[in-house]
VOPAGU-2260 file (C-alpha; in pm, 1 decimal, decimal comma):
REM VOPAGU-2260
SITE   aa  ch    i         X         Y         Z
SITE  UNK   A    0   23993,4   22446,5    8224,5
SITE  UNK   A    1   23816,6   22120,0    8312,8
SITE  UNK   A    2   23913,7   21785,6    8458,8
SITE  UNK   A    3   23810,1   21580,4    8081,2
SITE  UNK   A    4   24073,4   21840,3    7924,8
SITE  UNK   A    5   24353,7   21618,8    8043,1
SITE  UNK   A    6   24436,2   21249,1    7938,0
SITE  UNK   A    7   24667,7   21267,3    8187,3
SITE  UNK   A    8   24676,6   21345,8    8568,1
SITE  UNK   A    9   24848,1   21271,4    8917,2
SITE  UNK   A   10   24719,4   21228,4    9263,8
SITE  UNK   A   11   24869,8   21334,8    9597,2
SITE  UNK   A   12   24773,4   21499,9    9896,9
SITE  UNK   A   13   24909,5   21799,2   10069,2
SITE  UNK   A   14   25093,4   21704,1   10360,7
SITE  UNK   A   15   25207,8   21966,9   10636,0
SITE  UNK   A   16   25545,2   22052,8   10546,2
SITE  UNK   A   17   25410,8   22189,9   10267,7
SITE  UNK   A   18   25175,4   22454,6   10438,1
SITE  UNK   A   19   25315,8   22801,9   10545,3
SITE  UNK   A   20   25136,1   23030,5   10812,9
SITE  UNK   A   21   24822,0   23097,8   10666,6
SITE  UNK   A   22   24733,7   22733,5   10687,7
SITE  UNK   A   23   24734,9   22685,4   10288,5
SITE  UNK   A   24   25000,1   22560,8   10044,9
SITE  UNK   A   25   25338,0   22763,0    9994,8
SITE  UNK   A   26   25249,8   22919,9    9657,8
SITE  UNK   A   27   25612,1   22768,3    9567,7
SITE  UNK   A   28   25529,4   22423,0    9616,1
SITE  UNK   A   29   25285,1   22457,3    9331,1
SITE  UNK   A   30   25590,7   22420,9    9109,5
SITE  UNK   A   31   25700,3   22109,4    9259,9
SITE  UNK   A   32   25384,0   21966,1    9241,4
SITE  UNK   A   33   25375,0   21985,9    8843,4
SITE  UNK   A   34   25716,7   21904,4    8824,8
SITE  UNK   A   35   25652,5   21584,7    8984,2
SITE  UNK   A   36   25352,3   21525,7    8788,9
SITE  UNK   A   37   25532,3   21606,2    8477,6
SITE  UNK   A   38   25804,2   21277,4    8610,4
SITE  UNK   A   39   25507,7   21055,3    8632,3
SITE  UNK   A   40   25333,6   21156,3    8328,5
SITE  UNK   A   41   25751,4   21002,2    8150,0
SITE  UNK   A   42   25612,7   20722,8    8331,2
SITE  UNK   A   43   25285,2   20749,5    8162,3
SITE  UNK   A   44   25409,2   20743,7    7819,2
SITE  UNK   A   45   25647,6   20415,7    7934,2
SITE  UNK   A   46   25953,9   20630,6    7881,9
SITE  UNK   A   47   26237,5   20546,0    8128,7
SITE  UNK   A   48   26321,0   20935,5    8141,9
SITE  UNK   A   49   26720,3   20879,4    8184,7
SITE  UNK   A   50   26788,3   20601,9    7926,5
SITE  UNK   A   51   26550,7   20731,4    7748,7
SITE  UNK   A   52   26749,2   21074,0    7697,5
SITE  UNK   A   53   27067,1   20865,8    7695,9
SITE  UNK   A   54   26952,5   20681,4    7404,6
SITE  UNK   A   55   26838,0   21003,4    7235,2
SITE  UNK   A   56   27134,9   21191,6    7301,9
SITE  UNK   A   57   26985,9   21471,7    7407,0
SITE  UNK   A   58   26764,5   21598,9    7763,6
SITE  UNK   A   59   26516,4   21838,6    7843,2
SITE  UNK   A   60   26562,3   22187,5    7985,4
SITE  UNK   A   61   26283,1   22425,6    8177,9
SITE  UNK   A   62   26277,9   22746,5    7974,5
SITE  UNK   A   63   25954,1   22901,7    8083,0
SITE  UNK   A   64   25731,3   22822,0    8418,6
SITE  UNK   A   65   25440,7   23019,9    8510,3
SITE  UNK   A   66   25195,7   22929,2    8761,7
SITE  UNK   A   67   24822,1   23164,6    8794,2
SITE  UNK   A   68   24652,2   23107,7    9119,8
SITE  UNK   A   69   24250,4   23084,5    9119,2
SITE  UNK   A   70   24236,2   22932,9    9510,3
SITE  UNK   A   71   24468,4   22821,8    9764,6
SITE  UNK   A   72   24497,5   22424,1    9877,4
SITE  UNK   A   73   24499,7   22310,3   10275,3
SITE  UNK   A   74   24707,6   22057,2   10449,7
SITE  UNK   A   75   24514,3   21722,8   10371,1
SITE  UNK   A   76   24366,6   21807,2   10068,9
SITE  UNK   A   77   24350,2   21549,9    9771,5
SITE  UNK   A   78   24433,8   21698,3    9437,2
SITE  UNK   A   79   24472,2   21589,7    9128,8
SITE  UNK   A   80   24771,3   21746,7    8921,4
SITE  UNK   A   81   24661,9   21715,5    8566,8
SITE  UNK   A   82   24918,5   21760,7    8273,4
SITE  UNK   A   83   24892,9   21804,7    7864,8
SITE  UNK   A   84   25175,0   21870,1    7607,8
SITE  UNK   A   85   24980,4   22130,4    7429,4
SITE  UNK   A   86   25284,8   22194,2    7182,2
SITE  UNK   A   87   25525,0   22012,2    7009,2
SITE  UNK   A   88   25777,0   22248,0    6828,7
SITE  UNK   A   89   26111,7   22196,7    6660,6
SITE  UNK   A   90   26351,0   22243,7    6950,1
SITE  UNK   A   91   26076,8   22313,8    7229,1
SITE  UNK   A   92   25718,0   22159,3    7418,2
SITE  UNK   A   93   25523,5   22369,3    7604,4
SITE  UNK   A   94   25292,7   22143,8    7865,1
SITE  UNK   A   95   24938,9   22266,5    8012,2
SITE  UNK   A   96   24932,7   22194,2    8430,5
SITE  UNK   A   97   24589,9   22262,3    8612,3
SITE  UNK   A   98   24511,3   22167,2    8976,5
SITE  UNK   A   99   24200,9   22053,3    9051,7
SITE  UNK   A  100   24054,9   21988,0    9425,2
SITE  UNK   A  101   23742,5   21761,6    9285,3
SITE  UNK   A  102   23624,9   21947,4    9044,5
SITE  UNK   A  103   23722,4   22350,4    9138,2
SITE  UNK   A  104   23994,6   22421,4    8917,9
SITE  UNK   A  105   24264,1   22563,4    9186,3
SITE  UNK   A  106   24630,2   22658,8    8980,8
SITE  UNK   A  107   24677,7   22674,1    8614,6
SITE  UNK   A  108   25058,8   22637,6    8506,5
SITE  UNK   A  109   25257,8   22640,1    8177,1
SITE  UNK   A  110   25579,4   22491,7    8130,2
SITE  UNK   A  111   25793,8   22546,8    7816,6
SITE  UNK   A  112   26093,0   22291,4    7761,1
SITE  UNK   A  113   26388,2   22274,9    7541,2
SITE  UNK   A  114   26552,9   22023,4    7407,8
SITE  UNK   A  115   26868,5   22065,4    7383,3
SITE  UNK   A  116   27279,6   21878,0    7414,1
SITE  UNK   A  117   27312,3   21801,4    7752,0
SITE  UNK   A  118   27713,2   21938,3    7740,9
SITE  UNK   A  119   27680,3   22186,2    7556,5
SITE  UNK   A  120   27369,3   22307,5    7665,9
SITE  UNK   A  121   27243,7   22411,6    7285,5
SITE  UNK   A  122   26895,8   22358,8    7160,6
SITE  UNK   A  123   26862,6   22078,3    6884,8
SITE  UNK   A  124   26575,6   21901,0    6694,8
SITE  UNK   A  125   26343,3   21741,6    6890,1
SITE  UNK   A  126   26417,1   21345,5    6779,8
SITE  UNK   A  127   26120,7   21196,4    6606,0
SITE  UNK   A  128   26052,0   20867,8    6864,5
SITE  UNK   A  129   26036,2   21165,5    7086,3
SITE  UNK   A  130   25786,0   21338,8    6918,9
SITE  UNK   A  131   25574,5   21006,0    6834,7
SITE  UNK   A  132   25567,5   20939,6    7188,6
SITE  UNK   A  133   25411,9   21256,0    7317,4
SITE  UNK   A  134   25187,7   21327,6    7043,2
SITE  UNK   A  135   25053,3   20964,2    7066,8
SITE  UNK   A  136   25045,5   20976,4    7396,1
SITE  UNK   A  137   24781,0   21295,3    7366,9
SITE  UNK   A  138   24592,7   21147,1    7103,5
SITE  UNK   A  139   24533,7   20831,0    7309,0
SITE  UNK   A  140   24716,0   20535,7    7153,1
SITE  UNK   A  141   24870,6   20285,4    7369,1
SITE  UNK   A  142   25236,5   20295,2    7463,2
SITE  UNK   A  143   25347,2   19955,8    7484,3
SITE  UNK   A  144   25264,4   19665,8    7332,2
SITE  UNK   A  145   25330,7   19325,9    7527,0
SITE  UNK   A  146   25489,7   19026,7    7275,9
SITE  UNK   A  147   25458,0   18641,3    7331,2
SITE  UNK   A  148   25718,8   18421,4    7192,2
SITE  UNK   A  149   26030,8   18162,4    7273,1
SITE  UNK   A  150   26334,9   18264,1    7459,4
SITE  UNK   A  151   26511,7   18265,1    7137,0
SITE  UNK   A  152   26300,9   18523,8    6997,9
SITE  UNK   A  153   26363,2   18767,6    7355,6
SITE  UNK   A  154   26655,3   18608,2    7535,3
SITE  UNK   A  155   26835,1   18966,3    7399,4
SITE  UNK   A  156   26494,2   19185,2    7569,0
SITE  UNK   A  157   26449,5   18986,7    7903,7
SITE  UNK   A  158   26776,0   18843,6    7986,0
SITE  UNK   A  159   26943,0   19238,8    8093,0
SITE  UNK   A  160   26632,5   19290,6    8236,5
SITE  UNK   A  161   26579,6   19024,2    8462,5
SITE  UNK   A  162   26947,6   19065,3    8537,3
SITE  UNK   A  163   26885,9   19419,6    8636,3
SITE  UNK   A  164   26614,5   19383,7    8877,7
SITE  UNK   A  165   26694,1   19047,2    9006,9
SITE  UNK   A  166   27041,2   18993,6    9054,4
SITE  UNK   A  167   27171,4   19409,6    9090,9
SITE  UNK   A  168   26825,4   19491,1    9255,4
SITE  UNK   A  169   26732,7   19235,8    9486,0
SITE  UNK   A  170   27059,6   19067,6    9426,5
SITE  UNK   A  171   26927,7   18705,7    9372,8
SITE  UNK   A  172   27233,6   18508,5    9296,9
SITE  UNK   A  173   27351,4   18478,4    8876,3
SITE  UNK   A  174   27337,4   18125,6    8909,8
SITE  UNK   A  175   26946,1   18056,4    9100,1
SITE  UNK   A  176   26831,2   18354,7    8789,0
SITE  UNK   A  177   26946,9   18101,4    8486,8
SITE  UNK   A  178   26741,2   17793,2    8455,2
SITE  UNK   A  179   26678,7   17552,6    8166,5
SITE  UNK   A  180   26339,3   17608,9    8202,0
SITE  UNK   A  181   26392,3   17953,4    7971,3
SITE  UNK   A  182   26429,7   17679,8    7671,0
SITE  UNK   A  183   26091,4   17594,2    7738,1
SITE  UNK   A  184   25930,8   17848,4    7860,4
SITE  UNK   A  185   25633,6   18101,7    7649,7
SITE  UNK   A  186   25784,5   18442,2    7770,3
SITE  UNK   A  187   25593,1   18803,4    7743,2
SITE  UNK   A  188   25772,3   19104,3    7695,8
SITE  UNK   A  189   25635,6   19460,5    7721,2
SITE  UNK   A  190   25811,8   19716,7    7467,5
SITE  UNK   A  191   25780,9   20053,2    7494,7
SITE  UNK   A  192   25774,5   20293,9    7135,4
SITE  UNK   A  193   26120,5   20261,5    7107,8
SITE  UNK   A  194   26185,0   19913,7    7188,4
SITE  UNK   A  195   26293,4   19902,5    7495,6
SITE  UNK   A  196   26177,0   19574,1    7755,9
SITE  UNK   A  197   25970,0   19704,6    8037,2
SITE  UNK   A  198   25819,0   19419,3    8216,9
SITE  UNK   A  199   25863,7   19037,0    8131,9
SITE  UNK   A  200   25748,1   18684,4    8288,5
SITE  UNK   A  201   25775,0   18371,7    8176,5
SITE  UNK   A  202   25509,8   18100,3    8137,2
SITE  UNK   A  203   25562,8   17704,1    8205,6
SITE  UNK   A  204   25322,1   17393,0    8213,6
SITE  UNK   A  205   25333,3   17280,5    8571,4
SITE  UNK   A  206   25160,9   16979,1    8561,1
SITE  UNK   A  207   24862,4   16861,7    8314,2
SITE  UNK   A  208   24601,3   17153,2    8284,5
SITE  UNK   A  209   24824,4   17359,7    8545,3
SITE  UNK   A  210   25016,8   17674,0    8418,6
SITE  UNK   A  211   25277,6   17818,7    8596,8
SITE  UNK   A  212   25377,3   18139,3    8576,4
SITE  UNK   A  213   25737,6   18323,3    8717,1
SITE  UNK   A  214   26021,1   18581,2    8635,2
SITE  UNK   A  215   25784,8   18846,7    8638,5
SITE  UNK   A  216   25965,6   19109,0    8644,2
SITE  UNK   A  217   25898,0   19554,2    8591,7
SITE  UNK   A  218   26157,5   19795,1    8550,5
SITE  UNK   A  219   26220,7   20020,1    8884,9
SITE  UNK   A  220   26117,5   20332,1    8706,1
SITE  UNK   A  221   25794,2   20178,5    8561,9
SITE  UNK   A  222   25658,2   20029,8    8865,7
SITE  UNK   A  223   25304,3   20150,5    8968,7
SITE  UNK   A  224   25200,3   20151,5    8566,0
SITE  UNK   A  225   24990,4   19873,3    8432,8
SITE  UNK   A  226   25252,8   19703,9    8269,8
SITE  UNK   A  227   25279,7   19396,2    8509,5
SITE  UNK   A  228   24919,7   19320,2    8494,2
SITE  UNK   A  229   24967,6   19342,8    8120,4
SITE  UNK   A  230   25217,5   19063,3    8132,4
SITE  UNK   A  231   25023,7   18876,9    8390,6
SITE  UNK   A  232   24709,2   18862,3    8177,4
SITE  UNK   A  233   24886,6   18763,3    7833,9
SITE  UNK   A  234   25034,6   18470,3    8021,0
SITE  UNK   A  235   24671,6   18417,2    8169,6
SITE  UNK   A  236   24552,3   18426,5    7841,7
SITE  UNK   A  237   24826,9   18221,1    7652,3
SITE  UNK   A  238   24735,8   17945,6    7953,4
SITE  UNK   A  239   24379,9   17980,9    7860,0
SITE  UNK   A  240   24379,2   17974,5    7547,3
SITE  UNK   A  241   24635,9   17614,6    7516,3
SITE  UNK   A  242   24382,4   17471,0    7781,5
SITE  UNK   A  243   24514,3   17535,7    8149,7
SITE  UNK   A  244   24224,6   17546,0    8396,1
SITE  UNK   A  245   24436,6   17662,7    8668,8
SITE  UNK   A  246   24772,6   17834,1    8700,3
SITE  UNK   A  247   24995,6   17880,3    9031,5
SITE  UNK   A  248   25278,4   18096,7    9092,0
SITE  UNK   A  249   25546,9   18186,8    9369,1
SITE  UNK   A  250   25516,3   18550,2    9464,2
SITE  UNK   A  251   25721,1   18767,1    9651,7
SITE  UNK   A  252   25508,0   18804,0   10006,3
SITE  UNK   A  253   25558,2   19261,8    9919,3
SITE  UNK   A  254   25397,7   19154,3    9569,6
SITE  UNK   A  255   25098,1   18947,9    9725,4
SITE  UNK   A  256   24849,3   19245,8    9699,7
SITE  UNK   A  257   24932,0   19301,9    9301,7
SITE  UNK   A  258   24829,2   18924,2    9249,9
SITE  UNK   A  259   24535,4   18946,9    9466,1
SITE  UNK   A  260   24425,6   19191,0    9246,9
SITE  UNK   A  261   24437,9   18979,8    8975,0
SITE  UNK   A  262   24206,3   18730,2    9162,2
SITE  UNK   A  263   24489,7   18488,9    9268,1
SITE  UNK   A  264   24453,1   18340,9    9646,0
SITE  UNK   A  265   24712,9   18236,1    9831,8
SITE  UNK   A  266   24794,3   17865,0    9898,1
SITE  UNK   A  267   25045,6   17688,3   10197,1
SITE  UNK   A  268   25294,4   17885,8   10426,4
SITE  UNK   A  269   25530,4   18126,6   10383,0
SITE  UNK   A  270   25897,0   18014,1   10231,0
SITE  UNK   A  271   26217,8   18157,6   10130,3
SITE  UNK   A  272   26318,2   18140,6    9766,3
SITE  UNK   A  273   26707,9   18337,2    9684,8
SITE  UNK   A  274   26668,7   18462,4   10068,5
SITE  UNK   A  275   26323,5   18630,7    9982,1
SITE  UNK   A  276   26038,2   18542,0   10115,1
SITE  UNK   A  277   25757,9   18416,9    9872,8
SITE  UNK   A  278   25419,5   18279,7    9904,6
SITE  UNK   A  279   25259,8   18011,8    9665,7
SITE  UNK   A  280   24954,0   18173,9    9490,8
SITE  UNK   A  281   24682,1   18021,2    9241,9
SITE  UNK   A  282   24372,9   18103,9    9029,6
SITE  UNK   A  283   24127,0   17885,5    8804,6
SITE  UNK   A  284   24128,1   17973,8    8459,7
């Protein structure tokens, strides 16, 4: 196996609790270490695992894991745990693991899952959204698509959203969340292959030429994907595009470093906004 055989793959490095006595990695971590690739590649295909099963009625079982060892990995080592669903069958997947330390192929794994009732524990059909999300996945088609309209036309998307990660998460009082600026406002909303709002922000005209953008918000389990930045540039782009030459926003100070990357510069001191601190940020258009 080589490195370009996988769409998909994770990155971590061995840390020392999981080294035994002979100064390399517990053959039985291996295991863990494509089991928690396997979450993020879910997270990969924008698939909320839980709702997602939920939704489908169904969840996924281990039937089969093998791991073959080719060399061992030491404490400190970065590897990269790469992942493939090689096989899509009625009731069952099997995924492909290898681990790779640069480019020396290290463990080679296969994983067979069932899908199956979650109470009764019986196999069943695997659902078809299911199977269009890991086959296009593999095939490389995109996973999400990110819409731009009024808050009539995604009140129902972002509104339990914004709800969930601002006033249960960070628990930003009901009443500062709901503005009449939603009326207004050009919102994005990021939908996954079976509908279901990832990330959202809204977009508002500041002042003439001046965008500003806010309620940007990512699901929990989606955080660390590109789906922000995906809402961040279509409200860019949406500024751009109706004339804006600048656009400002007020960031939470733990999000500076995602907007910096983004090539917006902080502006002013630090204030509190809902008992969180934020910074003012801006970039030309």
């Amino acid at each position: 196996m080589k490195r370009q055989d996988f769409r998909f793959s994770h990155r971590m490095r061995v840390r020392w609790v999981e080294v035994d006595m002979q100064k390399i990695v517990f053959n039985g971590h291996y295991l863990m270490y494509f089991d928690t690739a396997v979450t993020d590649y879910w997270r990969n295909l924008a698939m909320p695992y839980a709702e997602t099963m939920h939704q489908l009625g169904g969840d996924m079982f281990v039937k089969k894991a093998s791991v073959e060892y080719h060399a061992s990995a030491e404490m400190d080592d970065f590897l990269d745990v790469c992942m493939r669903c090689e096989r899509v069958g009625n009731s069952s997947m099997t995924f492909v693991g290898a681990i790779f330390r640069g480019d020396e192929l290290l463990i080679t794994s296969e994983l067979v899952y069932v899908y199956a009732d979650p109470v009764a524990k019986k196999s069943q059909p695997i659902p078809a959204p299911l199977r269009d999300m890991l086959e296009g996945f593999e095939r490389g088609e995109d996973m999400v698509q990110v819409h731009l309209g009024s808050w009539h036309d995604f009140q129902k998307l972002a509104s339990p959203l914004r709800t969930e990660v601002f006033v249960h998460e960070q628990k930003v009082p009901a009443e500062m969340e709901w503005d009449h600026d939603d009326e207004t406002a050009l919102h994005a909303v990021a939908l996954n292959r079976m509908g279901m709002p990832l990330a959202t922000g809204r977009l508002l005209q500041h002042a003439p030429g001046v965008a500003r953008i806010g309620r940007m918000a990512v699901k929990k389990q989606m955080r660390g994907s590109d789906l922000g930045r995906r809402v961040l540039h279509a409200l860019m782009d949406a500024a751009q595009n109706r004339g804006d030459t600048q656009v400002i926003l007020h960031a939470q100070c733990s999000a500076e470093g995602f907007y910096k990357r983004s090539g917006f510069e902080p502006h002013g001191a630090i204030f509190e906004e809902a008992g969180i601190a934020h910074i003012e940020m801006v970039r030309p258009l």
